[in-house]
Every structure is written in C-alpha cells, then in structure tokens.
N, C-alpha and C positions, 0 to 999 in steps of 0.2 A: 682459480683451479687448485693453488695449494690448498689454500684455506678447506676447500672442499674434500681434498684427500686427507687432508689430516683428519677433518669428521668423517670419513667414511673408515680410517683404520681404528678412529676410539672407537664408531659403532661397533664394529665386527670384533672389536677386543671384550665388550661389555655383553657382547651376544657370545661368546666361547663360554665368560665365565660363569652364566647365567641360562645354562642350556631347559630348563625347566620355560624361563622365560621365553628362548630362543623358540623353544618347539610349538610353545601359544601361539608367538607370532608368526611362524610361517603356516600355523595351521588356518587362521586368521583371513593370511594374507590368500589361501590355495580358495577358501570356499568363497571370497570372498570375488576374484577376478573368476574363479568358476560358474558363479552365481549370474555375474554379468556375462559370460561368455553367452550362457544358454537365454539367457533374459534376450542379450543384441539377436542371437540365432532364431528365435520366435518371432522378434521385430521385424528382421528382415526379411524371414520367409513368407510372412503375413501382411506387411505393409508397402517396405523395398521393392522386394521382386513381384513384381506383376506377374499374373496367371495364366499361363501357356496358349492363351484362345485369342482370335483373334476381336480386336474393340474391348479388351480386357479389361479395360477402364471404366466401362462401360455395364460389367453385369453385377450383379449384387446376389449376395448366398441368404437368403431369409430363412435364418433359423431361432429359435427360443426355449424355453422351458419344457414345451409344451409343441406337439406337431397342428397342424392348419388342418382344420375338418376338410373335406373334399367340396363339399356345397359352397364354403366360403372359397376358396382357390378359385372357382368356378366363375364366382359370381366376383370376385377381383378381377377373372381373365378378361373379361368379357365386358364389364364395367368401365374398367383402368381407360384413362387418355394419356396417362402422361411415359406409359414405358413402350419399349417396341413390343416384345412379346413376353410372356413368361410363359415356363414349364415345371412340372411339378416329379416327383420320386419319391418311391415309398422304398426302401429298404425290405430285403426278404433273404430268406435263405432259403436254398430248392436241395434234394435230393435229385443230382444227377445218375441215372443209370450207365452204367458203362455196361461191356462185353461181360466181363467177369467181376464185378462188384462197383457198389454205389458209394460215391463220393459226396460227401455233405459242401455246399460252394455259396460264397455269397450270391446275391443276385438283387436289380431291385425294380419294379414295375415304373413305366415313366411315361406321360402324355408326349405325345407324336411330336409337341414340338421342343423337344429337349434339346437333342445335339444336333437339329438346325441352330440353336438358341447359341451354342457354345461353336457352331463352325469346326463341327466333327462331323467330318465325310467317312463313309465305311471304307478301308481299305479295298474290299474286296464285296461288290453286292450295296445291296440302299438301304437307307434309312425308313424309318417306321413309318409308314402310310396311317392320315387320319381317321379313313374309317375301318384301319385294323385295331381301334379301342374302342368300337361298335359293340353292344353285345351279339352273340350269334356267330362271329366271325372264325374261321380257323385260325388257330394258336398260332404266331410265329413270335419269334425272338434275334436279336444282335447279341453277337458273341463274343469275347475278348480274343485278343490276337493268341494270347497264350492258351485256352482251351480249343483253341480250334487246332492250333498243331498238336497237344497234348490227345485230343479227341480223334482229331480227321488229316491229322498232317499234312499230304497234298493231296487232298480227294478235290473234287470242283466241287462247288458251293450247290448246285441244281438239285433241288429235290434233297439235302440232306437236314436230317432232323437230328433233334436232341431230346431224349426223357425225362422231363423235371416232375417230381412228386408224382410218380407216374403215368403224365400224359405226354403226349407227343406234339410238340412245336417244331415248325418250318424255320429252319436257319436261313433269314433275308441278308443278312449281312453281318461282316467280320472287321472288328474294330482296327484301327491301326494300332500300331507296338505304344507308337508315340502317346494314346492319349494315357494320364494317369490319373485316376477319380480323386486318389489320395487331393490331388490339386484343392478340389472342392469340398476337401475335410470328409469324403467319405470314404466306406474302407476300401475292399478292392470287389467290388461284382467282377466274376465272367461273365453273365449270362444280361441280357437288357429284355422286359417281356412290355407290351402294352399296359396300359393300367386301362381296363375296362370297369367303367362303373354302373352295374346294376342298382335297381333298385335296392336288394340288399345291403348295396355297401355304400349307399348314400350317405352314412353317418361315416369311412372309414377317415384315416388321416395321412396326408402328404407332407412332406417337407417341401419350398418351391423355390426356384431361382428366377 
C-alpha cells in the first residue's frame, strides 16, 4: 500500500507539471469509458433485457436491407412448420382530422395476428378480427392509449371514429399505456389499421415478426 501511494503521488506530481499532457489524458480516458458506457447500454437493452411480452424469448424481429414483399410473407405464413405464428407491419403516416385542425401521426397497417403474436390485449375494446383485412370491409383501427385521451378523453369507446387521410375508421380498441413499439425498434404509431391486400398491392412490402 506504501509503495502504491508513493506512485500515485509521483503520478499526480508529473501530471501538474505537464498539464498539456494531463488534459490528452483525461480527454482520452472521458471518451474512452464514454464510449464503453453507451457500447454496455445498447448490449443490454438489446440482448440483457428481454422484451416486455410475454414467451419474450421466444419471438424474433425479422428485419434487413430491404422489406419482405407481401406474397412472399404470405407464402412463409402459410408454408412455415417450424414457428407458432407470424405477423407482419407496414409503417405509415396518416393525417389525423381533429375538431379544429389536422395533425400528421405515425401509424402502421398489421395482419390481424400481430398483438395476439406479442400478448397485447386492448385495454379497452378487442383486437383486430381476421376478416377485418378482407377487402370490402369497413375501416376500423386500434388506437394508442395516448391518442385516445388526447382525442376522446372519457367518451366510451361504442361507435367512435377517427379521420385518417380523410376517411373514416371505427375505433375497436385502445391499446394499453404499457405497450411501447419503441421495444420492437419501431417508432411510436397511435393509430393500428388492418393491412388489406388487394390485388393492387400484391407487389406492396411488410416488415414481419
């Protein structure tokens, strides 16, 4: 322990007199446990902490370069032996109507069996029904906890709608506070709508879990 104070008072003596030196090294030494800090804090949010759903262990985010055509998702769903289920998301933005002006919001289209897949129950009202991604069908949508009080505060859920790019969807159900997309690296939707695929949009692309 002597031995060790005595180097540790020449250090700090040779760092006073060398303050050029001194200010390299502790710049050195700041980016350097910085660099690891945020390095360990990506580790752990990414591989540590498991993902808030329940069987977490269990689901897998398939993403790449490039998004999955919808025929091919399709023909994986349907095909596959070896997973329980998969669902698929397309990312979108909607122009919400409000009373007194329109607000730009993420949002993203999703096959009906999404957040069965993830073990998200609506707080308030059900999850998407699969022949509400029929074509033909009336519009309905699930809605985040946070636009539904910013939108409808305590109204009851029966018969209320929302304006997106200006058509009119049925609000079947209002997500809990608790779920957060961010979880599965995407950004934040309010709005959940069916992903219907027409003939048209046979070529479109999903990302799928």
């Amino acid at each position: 322990m002597q031995s060790f104070l005595q180097d540790l008072r020449f250090g700090v003596r040779m760092l006073r007199k060398q303050p050029g030196f001194t200010f390299v090294a502790i710049l050195t030494l700041a980016l350097g446990i910085g660099a690891n800090t945020a390095i360990f804090g990506i580790f752990s949010g990414v591989l540590l902490r498991p993902l808030p759903f329940p069987n977490a262990e269990q689901i897998v985010v398939a993403r790449g370069s490039s998004w999955i055509p919808v025929v091919q998702f399709q023909a994986w769903r349907d095909g596959q032996q070896s997973l329980g289920q998969m669902a698929a998301y397309y990312p979108r933005e909607y122009h919400l109507t409000l009373p007194t002006e329109t607000e730009l919001i993420e949002g993203a289209e999703i096959t009906p069996e999404f957040f069965p897949l993830l073990g998200i129950t609506p707080n308030i009202g059900r999850n998407l029904l699969a022949e509400e991604s029929q074509p033909g069908r009336d519009r309905v949508a699930i809605v985040s906890a946070s636009l539904w009080q910013r939108r409808f505060g305590n109204a009851q859920l029966e018969k209320q709608t929302v304006r997106l790019n200006g058509e009119e969807y049925q609000v079947t159900g209002v997500l809990p506070d608790s779920f957060q997309p961010f979880e599965l690296n995407l950004r934040k939707p309010e709005v959940w709508v069916p992903h219907v695929l027409t003939p048209r949009r046979a070529d479109g692309e999903l990302n799928f879990v």
